[in-house]
N, C-alpha and C positions, 0 to 999 in steps of 0.2 A: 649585319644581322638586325632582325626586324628588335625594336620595343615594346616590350609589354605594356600595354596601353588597358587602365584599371576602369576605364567606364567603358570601355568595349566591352572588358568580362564582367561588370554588372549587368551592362543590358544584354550579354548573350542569357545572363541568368535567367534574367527577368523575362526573356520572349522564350524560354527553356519552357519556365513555369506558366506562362499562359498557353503555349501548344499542351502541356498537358493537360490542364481544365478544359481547352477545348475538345481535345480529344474525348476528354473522357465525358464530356456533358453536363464536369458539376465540377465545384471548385469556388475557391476563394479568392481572383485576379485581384481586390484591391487592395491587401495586404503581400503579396508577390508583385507587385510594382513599388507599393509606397518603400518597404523594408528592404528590398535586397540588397541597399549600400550598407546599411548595417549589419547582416549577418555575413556581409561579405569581408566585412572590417573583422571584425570577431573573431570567424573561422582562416581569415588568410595571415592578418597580423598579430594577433594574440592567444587565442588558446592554444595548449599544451600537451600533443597526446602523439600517437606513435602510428603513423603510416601503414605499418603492417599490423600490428599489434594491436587489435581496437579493442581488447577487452584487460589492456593494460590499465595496473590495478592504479599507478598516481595520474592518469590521465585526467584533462579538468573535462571538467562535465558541462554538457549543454541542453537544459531540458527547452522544449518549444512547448511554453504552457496555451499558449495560444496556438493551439495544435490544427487551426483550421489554415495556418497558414505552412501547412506540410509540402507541397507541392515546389513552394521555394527553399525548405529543406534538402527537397531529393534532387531539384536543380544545382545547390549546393555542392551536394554530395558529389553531384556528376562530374561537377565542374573541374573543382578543387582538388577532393580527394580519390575518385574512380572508386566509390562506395558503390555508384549505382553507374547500369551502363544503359544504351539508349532504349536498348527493347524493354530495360524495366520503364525508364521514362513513358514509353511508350504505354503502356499498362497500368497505368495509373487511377487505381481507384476499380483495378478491377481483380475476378476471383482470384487469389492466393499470393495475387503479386505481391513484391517486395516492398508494394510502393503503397501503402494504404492512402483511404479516405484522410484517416488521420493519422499520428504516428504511433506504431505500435511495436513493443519493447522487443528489440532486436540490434545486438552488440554487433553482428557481422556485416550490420550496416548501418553503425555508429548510431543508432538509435536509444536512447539511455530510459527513455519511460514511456510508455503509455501515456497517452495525454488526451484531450477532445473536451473532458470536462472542465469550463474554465474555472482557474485558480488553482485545481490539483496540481499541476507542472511547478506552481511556482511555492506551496508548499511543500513537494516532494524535492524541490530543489535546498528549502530548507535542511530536509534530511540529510539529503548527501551532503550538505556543509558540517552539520553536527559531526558525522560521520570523520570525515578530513582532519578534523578538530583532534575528533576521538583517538582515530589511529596515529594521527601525530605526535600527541602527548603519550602516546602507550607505546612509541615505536622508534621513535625519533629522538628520542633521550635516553639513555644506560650510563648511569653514572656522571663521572664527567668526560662521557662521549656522546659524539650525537650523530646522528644518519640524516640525512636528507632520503628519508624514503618516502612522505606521504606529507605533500604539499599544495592539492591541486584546488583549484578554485572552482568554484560555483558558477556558470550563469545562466540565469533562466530570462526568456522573452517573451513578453506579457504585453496584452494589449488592452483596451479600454474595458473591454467585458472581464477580462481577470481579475480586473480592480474592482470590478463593484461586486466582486462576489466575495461572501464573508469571509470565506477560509484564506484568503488571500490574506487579510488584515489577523483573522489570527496568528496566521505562520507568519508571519513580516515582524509582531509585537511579539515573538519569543523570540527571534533573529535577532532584532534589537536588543532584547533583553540578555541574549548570552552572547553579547557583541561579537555576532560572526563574521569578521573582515573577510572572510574567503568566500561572500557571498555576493554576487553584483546582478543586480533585478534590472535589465531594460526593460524598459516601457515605452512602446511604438504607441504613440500619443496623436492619432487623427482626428478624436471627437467626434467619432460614425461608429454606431452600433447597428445590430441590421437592421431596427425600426424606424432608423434615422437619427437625427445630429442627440449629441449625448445631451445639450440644453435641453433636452427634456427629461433628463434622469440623472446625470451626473456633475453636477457643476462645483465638485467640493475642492479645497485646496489640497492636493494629491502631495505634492512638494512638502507644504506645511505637516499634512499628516505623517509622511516617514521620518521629516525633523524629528517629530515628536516623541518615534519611537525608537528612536537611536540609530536613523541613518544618517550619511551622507547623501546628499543629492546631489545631483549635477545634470544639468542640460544643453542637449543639442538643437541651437534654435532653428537649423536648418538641415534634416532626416536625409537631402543630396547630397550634403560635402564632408567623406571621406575623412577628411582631415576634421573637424570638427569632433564626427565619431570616434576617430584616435584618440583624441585629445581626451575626451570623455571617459575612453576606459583605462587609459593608461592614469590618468588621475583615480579613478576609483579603486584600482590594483595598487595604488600607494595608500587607501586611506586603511584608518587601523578601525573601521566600522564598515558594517555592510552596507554597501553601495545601493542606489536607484541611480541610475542614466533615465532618464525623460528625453525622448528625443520626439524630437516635434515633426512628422510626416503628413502628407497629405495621400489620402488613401486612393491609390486608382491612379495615381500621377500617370498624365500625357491620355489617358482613355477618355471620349465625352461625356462618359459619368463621373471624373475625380471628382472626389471628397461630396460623394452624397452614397447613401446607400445602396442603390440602383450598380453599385460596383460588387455586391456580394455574389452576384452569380456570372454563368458565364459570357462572355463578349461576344455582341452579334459579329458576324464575317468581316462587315467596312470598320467596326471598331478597331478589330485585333490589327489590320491590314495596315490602318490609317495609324497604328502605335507601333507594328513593324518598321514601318515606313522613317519614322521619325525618329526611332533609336539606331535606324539604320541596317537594319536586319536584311534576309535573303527570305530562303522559301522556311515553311515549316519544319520546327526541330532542327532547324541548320545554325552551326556558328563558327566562329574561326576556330581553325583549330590549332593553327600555331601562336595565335596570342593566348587558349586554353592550355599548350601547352609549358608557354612561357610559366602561365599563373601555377602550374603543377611544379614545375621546379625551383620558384621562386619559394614555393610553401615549404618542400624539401628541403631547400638550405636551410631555411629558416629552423625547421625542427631537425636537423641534421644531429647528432650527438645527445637528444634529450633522454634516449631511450639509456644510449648507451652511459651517460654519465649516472642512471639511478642505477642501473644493474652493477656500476663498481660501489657504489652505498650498499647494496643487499649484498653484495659480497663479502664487505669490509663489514656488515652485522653480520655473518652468519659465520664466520673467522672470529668473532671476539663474541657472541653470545653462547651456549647453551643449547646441548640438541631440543630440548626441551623449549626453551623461546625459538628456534628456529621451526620449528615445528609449526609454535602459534602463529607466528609470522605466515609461514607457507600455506597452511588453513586459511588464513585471509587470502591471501593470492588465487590458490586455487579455487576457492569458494566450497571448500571441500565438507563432506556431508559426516555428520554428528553422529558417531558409533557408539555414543554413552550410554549403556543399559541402569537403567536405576536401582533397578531390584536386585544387582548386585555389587552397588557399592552403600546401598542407605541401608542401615543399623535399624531393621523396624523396631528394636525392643526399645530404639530413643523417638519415635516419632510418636506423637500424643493422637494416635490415631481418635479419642474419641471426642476431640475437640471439634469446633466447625473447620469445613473443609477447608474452607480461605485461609485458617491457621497452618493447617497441614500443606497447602499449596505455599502456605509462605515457606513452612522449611525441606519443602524439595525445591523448589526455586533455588532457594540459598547453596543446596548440593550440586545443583546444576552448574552454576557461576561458580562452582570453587573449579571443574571438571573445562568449563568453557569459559572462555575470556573474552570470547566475542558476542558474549551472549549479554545484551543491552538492553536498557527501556523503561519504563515509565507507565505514569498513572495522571487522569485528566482531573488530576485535586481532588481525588480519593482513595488514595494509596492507604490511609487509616483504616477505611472499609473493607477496602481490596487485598491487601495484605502482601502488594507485591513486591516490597522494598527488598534489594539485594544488600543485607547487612555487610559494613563493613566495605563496601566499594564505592563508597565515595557518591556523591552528588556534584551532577556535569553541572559546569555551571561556566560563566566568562572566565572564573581566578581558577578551575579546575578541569581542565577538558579530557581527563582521565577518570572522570567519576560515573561510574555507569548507572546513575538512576539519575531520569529526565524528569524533572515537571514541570508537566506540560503546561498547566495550569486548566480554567476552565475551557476547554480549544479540546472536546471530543475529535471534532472533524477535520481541526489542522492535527490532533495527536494520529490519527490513522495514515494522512498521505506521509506525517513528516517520516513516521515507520518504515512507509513503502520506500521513501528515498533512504533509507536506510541498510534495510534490507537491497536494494540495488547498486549498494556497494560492498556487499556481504559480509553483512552483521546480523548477529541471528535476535532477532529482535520479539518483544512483546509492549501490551499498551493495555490498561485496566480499566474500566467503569462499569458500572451497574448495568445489568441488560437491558432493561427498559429506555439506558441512552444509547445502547447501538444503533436505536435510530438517529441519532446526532452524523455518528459517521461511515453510515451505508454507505455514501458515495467513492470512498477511498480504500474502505473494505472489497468492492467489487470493482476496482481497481488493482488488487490485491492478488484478485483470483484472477482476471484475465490475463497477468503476468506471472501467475503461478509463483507467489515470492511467499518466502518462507515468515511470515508475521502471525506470529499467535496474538491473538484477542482473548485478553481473559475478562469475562462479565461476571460479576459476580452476582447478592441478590437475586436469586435464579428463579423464583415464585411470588403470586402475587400474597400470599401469605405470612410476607413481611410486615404489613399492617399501616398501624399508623400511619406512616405517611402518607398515607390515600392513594387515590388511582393511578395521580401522576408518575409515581416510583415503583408502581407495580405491574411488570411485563404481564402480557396473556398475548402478543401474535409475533413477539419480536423472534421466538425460536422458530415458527411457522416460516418467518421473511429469511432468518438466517440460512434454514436449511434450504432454501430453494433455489439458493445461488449457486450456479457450475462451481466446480474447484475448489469447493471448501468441505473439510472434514468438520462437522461439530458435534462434540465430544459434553456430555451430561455425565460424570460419573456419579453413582452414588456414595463413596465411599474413599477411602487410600488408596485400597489396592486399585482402584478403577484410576482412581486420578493416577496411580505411578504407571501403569498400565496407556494409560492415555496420552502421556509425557513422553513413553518410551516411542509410542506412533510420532508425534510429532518433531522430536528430536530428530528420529531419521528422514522421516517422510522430507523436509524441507518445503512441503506446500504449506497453503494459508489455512490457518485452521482458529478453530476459537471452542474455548475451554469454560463452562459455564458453571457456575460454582456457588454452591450452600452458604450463607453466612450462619446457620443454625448450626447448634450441637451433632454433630453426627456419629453415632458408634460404629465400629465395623462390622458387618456383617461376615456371618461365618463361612458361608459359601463366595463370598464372592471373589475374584480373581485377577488378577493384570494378566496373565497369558490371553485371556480369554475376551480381553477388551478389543482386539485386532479381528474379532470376527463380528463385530458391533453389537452382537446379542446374542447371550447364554442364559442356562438355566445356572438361577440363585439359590433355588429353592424347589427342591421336587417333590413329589406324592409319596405315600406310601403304600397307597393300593392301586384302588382306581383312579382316573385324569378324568373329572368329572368339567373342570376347566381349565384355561391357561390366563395368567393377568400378568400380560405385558407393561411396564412401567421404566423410567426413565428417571436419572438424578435422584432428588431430596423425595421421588413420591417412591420409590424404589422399596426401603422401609416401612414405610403406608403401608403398600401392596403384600410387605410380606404378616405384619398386623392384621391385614385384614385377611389373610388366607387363616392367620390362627384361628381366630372368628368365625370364619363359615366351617373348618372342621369341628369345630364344637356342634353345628349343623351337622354334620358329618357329610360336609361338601370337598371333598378333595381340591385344591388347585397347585397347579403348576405354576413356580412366577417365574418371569422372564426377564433379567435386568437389559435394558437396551440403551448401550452409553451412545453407541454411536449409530443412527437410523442409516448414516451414508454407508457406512464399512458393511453393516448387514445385507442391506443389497447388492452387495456385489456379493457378496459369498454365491457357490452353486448350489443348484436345487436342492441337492441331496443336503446341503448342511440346512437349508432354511425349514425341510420337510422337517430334519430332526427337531428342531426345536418348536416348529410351529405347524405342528402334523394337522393335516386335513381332517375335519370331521368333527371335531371339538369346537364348544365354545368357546371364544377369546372376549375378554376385557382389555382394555385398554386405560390404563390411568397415567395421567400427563398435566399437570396445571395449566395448558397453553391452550390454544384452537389450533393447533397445527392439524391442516388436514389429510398432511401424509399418512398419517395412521389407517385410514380410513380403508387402506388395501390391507392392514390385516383384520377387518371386521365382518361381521358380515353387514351392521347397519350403525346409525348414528348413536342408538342407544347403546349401544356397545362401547362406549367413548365416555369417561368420565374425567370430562376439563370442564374448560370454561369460556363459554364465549361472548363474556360480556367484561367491562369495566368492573375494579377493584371498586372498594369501598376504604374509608378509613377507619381500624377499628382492629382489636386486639389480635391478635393469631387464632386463638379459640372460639373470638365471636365471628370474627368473617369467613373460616373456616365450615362456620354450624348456618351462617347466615347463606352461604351459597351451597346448603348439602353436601360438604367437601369434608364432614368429618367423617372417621372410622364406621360410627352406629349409622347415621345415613348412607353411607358405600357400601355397608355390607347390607342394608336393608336394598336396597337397590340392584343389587347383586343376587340377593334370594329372588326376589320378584322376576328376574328376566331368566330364571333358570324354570 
């Protein structure tokens, strides 16, 4: 019987992954030659997951933060595990296939995230280690018994561009910081970015800098031998700190372009031919198939029993627990969706409804977390402002990895990917700061929604009418940016009921949504409603005779809106107000509900402290829009309010005029 011979099935990988760049006419060839002994090491002799079963919950996870090197992925995948079969190979990078440009989040082909932006893989790998952490400490201990149900490891593979992007260094400095051993960072080290050699952009000590933040490192000084890669992670799987491998590759190995950049695209004909040739290949897409399937059953044994030895742990917990923890346990497993209705287990006669709403958000939060366990997250060093702290459950930390409130510290934009790897091991997750820094981490919020993961964003701060602190801390286009992204709900309530209303959407919904939030006094209004929040916009406040107008408003201007209608009926100006929490949920309603509330023929105002220019479809013209579209100023609530016409006597003057 023939031997399984392991650089035949590297280089069948690696001429897998250059017929699909050629095929497809684009592609990344010098990261699919220099890499595939390492993730061939990886995926054959060290991770841990289950053949049939790939959306198995202790499985260790493999994110490819360096997602342009996908193509040797799905060679991988072919090879190895029969994830992917040759006609997806074949389709590579084209409509619908299995096989994208980059990788995109899909369990049925062992795909664990979304990736393409460098450094989000390798902070979203962060998450799912927190995650590991979490579930271990909350799952894995009962007493003085203990389960082995939730053990797996992290590894993400990162390449030169990952590291020089910021988020990289943030997620890496809280990894350190809550010393996550279940985390191991490759880093495929060629020193070519696509403008060429990194000496002209990156020459810092990379080694030195993870020391610093409580890794271990370790290096592979030569990216072809096999054994050396072994060595490297079976060393990092012992340390009791999260790992860096450095493995030192030359990009493009065996093509006439290795190791210059001229390797980022695809290979002319005598190149690929002349690299055939030399790994010893046949015709296009062809490889052995009996030494592929040597490597199939060798990986088999190897995970032979893994699946089976956790399923007698969930056994032997689900025999000595509580239907009640068996339950929670099973919710993690299945990823199963949140049936908590708020409004009928919160006590309104105890909620301080007229306090600011970030108050009120802090103690339905808190009811939430009594109802859901897997309900986790954090604030990026303004949890004081934000008010998201879950009393009484603890703070995650290295001595506590049961504590479900994370600080993140100041890392906006690693707190949004660490989420996403969070939520992609299903934990129902949130992450707080002022909306003005949602621009910090757009990039990983819309990440967020391409994978449709259920991550609330709560911003608080929600007007630039905050004052003081000037321009910098005072949003005007950041709800314009939010709202424009596919996939996301964004929810402005004015009020409790809107916010419990709002709460009850996204507890079921399990999409990405974001929750925008008053830090001012707020009273309840008397009409307003949480049933009514699910159609994105009702009436708050109706006529008594005639509908002389209608003035649509959103959040903290909500009450404005309804001041100033008292106002103009002293005019004996009728208006109709329209609270609109959610502009997304409204549009989708049908005709008939949107005619009701916003009947043809009638005047509309609009008031909104933003520039959002979605509005713009219920006007008839720009004056019709009472925002703002310019930079705050710093200076009291009442003067910057009177100084940009944003007070009541100027809104209603303004309001007479255009009638």
């Amino acid at each position: 019987m023939a031997r399984f011979n392991e650089q035949r099935a590297i280089d069948d990988i690696r001429l897998l992954a250059l017929d699909m760049i050629n095929e497809a006419g684009s592609g990344h060839p010098g990261v699919a030659l220099g890499a595939a002994p390492t993730l061939y090491t990886l995926f054959m002799k060290h991770m841990n997951y289950d053949l049939e079963r790939k959306n198995w919950i202790n499985r260790d996870r493999f994110v490819l933060s360096a997602g342009h090197a996908s193509a040797l992925l799905y060679a991988i995948g072919f090879y190895l595990t029969d994830d992917y079969s040759i006609v997806d190979l074949h389709n590579y990078r084209r409509l619908d296939s299995l096989t994208p440009g980059h990788p995109e989040y899909n369990l049925k082909t062992r795909v664990e995230a979304t990736t393409g932006p460098l450094g989000e893989g390798l902070a979203m790998a962060v998450g799912m280690a927190i995650s590991s952490k979490y579930l271990s400490a909350t799952y894995n201990v009962d007493g003085k018994k203990g389960y082995n149900l939730f053990d797996y490891n992290v590894f993400a593979f990162c390449s030169d561009g990952d590291m020089m992007e910021g988020i990289s260094y943030e997620a890496a400095s809280l990894a350190g910081t809550l010393e996550l051993d279940n985390l191991i960072v490759i880093y495929d080290k060629n020193n070519i970015s696509l403008d060429g050699s990194t000496d002209k952009t990156f020459t810092e000590d990379v080694a030195g800098r993870f020391l610093s933040m409580g890794f271990d490192v370790f290096e592979v000084k030569d990216g072809e031998k096999v054994r050396e890669i072994d060595k490297a992670i079976n060393n990092a799987l012992k340390s009791d700190k999260p790992s860096l491998i450095i493995v030192n590759t030359i990009i493009g190995i065996y093509s006439k372009y290795e190791d210059t950049n001229k390797i980022h695209s695809k290979l002319d004909k005598d190149d690929l031919e002349q690299i055939r040739e030399e790994l010893g290949g046949s015709g296009s897409f062809t490889y052995n198939k009996d030494n592929m399937s040597l490597a199939r059953t060798n990986l088999k044994n190897r995970l032979s029993g893994i699946y089976a030895d956790w399923y007698h742990e969930y056994e032997k917990f689900c025999s000595a627990n509580s239907e009640e923890k068996q339950e929670s346990l099973n919710n993690i497993i299945n990823n199963e969706k949140i049936t908590l209705q708020l409004d009928k287990v919160i006590d309104m006669s105890k909620l301080f409804v007229d306090k600011a709403l970030t108050d009120v958000n802090y103690q339905i939060m808190n009811v939430i977390a009594a109802f859901v366990p897997n309900f986790i997250g954090g604030s990026s060093d303004v949890v004081n402002s934000t008010k998201t702290y879950l009393k009484s459950k603890g703070d995650f930390s290295s001595d506590n990895n049961s504590g479900r409130n994370i600080y993140f510290g100041v890392r906006e934009h690693a707190m949004g990917a660490i989420l996403n790897g969070m939520a992609l091991c299903n934990l129902r997750v949130f992450g707080s700061t002022f909306l003005v820094f949602s621009d910090y981490l757009k990039p990983a919020l819309r990440l967020s929604c391409m994978m449709k993961l259920p991550v609330c964003y709560i911003f608080s701060h929600d007007t630039f009418l905050i004052g003081q602190d000037g321009a910098t801390h005072q949003p005007i286009e950041q709800l314009a940016m939010l709202r424009s992204i596919p996939n996301i709900t964004v929810y402005r309530p004015c009020d409790y009921q809107e916010l419990i209303g709002s709460w009850n959407i996204i507890l079921k919904s399990a999409r990405p949504s974001v929750l925008v939030l008053s830090k001012f006094h707020t009273k309840a209004l008397e009409f307003s409603s949480h049933e009514h929040v699910k159609y994105g916009a009702y009436i708050v406040s109706e006529v008594k005779n005639a509908l002389d107008l209608i003035i649509i408003a959103t959040g903290s201007e909500v009450p404005l809106a309804i001041r100033i209608k008292e106002e103009l009926l002293k005019n004996y100006i009728e208006a109709r107000v329209v609270s609109m929490p959610s502009v997304e949920l409204f549009l989708k309603q049908d005709d008939n509900y949107q005619e009701q509330i916003l009947p043809k023929g009638y005047r509309r105002v609009v008031i909104e402290f933003s520039n959002d220019p979605v509005f713009y479809q219920f006007v008839n013209n720009k004056n019709d829009l009472i925002n703002i579209n310019s930079f705050g100023k710093s200076a009291t609530t009442d003067e910057i309010a009177q100084d940009f016409d944003l007070d009541i006597a100027s809104i209603v003057i303004k309001i007479k005029n255009m009638l």
